[in-house]
KOLRO-58984 format. One record per residue (C-alpha): x, y, z. Coordinates in steps of 0.2 Angstrom, whole numbers, plus 5000, padded with zeros to 4 digits. Layout:
XYZ ...
This chain:
509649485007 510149644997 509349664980 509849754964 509549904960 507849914954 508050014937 506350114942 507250194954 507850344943 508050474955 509350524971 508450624983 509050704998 508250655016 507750815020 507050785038 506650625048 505250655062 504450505073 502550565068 501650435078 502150265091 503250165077 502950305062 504250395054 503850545042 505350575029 505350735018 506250725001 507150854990 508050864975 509950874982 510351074979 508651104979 507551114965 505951054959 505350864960 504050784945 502450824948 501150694953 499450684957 498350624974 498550444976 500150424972 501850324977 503450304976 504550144976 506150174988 507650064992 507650035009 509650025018 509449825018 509349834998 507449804996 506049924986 504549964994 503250084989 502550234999 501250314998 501450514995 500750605010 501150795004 499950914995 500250904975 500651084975 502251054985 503451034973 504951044983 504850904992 503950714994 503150675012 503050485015 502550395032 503450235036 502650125049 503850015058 503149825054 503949725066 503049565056 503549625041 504949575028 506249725034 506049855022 505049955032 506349915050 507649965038 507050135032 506350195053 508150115060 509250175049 508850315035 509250495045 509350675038 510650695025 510450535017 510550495000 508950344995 508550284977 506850344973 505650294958 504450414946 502750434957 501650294950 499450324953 498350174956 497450274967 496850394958 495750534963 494350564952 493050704951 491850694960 490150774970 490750734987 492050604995 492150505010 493650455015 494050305027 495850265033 496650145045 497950185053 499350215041 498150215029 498050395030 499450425020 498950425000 497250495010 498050665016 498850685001 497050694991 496250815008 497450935005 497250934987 495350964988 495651105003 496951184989 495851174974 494251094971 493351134989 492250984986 491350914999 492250785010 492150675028 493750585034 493450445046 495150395051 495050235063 496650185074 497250095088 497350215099 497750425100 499950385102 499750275084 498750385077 499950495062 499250655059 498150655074 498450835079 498250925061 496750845058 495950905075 496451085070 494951195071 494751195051 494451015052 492951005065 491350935058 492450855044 493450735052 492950605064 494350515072 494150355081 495150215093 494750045097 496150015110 496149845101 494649785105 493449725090 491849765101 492449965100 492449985081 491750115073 489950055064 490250125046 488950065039 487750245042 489050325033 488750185018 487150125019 486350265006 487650284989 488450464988 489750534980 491350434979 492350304993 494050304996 494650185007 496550145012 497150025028 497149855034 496249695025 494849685041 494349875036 494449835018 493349695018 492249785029 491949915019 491949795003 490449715012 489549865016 489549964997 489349804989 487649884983 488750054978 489250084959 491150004957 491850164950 491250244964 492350134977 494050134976 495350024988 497350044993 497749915004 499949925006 499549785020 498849635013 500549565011 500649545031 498949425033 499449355016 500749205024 499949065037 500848975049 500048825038 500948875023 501848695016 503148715003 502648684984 503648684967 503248804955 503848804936 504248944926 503348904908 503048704902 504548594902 505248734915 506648654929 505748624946 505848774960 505448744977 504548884986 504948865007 503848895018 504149055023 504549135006 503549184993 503249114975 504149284968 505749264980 505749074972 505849134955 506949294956 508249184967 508349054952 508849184939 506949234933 506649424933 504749454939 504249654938 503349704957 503049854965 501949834981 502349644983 500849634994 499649604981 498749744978 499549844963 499649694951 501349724943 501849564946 500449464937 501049334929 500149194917 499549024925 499848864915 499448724926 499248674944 497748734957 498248904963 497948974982 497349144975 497849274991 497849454982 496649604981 496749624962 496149484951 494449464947 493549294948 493549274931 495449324929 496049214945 495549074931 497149134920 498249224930 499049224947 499849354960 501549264965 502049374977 500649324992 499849174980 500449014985 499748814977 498548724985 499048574972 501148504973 501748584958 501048734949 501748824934 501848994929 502549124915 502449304909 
């Protein structure tokens, strides 16, 4: 279902070029239409985009901060997914017009020693973005340990085994079978430096598990892909209320509790909608909640809930603001 506009989106760029990168990847460069020079934005960084279908997704940026002339993002094809990311491989092509937001940061480099990056699979992208910007400026110390399916999924592949890269970069494939996976936990077993650490919720947890004896501000997580484990075929429909005394919403199924509420009128800020940003946090009233994000703290997930993976483990649950 198309949405409206987003009023984030406050820029029309240009579609530059539109190059398959990888097996299901897409890399689009934007530009100011008639050239000129985009906001400037640091490593880390995203953009939210309307897809063709009418939804906003965010994307990482995968260009050097110096390049001011255009944005690089990396779109993986998620056949699973909700269509944004079908919409913008299918159908966006050089010489398009897209709706783009401000780059937004919660990914922020920070200075550091040395880093260690870890990326899987198109989890590289906010990562390349932060390599180039140490290469261009800081020359800090810094390994990549970029894990993948296999060498033909792999974005990037052949700029990182460039000759410049050898002894930094180790790149792996697991063919899709668990027993091949890379052991990180040499890498993390002694504390050094800073982590950075962007790709799907098995590699995420992983790595949670294994510098859970590291500082926190020295680990830091970008996970675009939760939202895709975050729905069970055992998900059971529940009603959710906005605010006490609130009319009764049912949330299906297969929707989320966001869809529910924006459907009925209610407008919910989101970015990532796979909760790992935390702009749609709203308040929770009443009702025991089915906490499914990467954001909220323990203590947090006692007042507050993520509605756009969260579901209710109780019949009704009710929610504000």
């Amino acid at each position: 279902m198309s949405e409206a506009l987003n009023p984030e989106l406050v820029m029309k760029l240009r579609v530059r070029s539109a190059d398959m990168i990888a097996t299901d990847i897409r890399q689009f460069d934007l530009v100011v239409p008639g050239d000129g020079e985009l906001p400037e934005f640091m490593p880390g960084a995203h953009l939210l985009i309307q897809a063709p279908n009418g939804v906003t997704r965010r994307y990482s940026i995968t260009s050097a901060p110096d390049e001011r002339d255009h944005y690089s993002i990396a779109v993986k094809r998620e056949t699973n997914g909700r269509g944004g990311s079908i919409s913008m491989v299918d159908t966006v092509q050089e010489g398009d017009l897209v709706h783009v937001s401000l780059p937004r940061n919660e990914f922020e480099l920070k200075d550091a020693s040395s880093y260690v990056f870890i990326a899987g699979g198109i989890g590289i992208t906010p990562i390349r973005s932060m390599i180039h910007h140490i290469v261009n400026t800081t020359g800090k110390p810094w390994k990549l340990y970029y894990l993948s399916r296999d060498p033909a999924m792999t974005a990037f592949s052949e700029e990182f085994a460039a000759p410049e890269f050898h002894g930094k970069v180790v790149m792996h494939h697991d063919y899709g079978d668990p027993d091949k996976s890379l052991d990180l936990w040499p890498v993390l077993e002694k504390p050094k430096g800073q982590v950075y650490c962007c790709g799907p919720k098995g590699l995420m947890d992983a790595v949670r598990d294994m510098t859970g004896h590291w500082s926190v501000a020295a680990v830091h997580f970008e996970d675009f892909g939760a939202g895709k484990t975050a729905r069970s075929v055992d998900d059971k429909p529940f009603i959710v209320r906005y605010g006490e005394g609130g009319a009764p919403i049912e949330v299906g199924a297969k929707e989320t509790m966001l869809e529910a509420l924006r459907s009925n009128g209610h407008r919910i800020p989101s970015s990532c909608e796979s909760g790992t940003c935390g702009s749609c946090r709203m308040k929770l009233l009443n009702g025991e909640p089915d906490h499914r994000d990467l954001v909220l703290s323990d203590a947090e997930r006692l007042s507050y809930i993520m509605p756009c993976v969260s579901r209710a483990h109780s019949p009704e649950i009710v929610v504000e603001l």
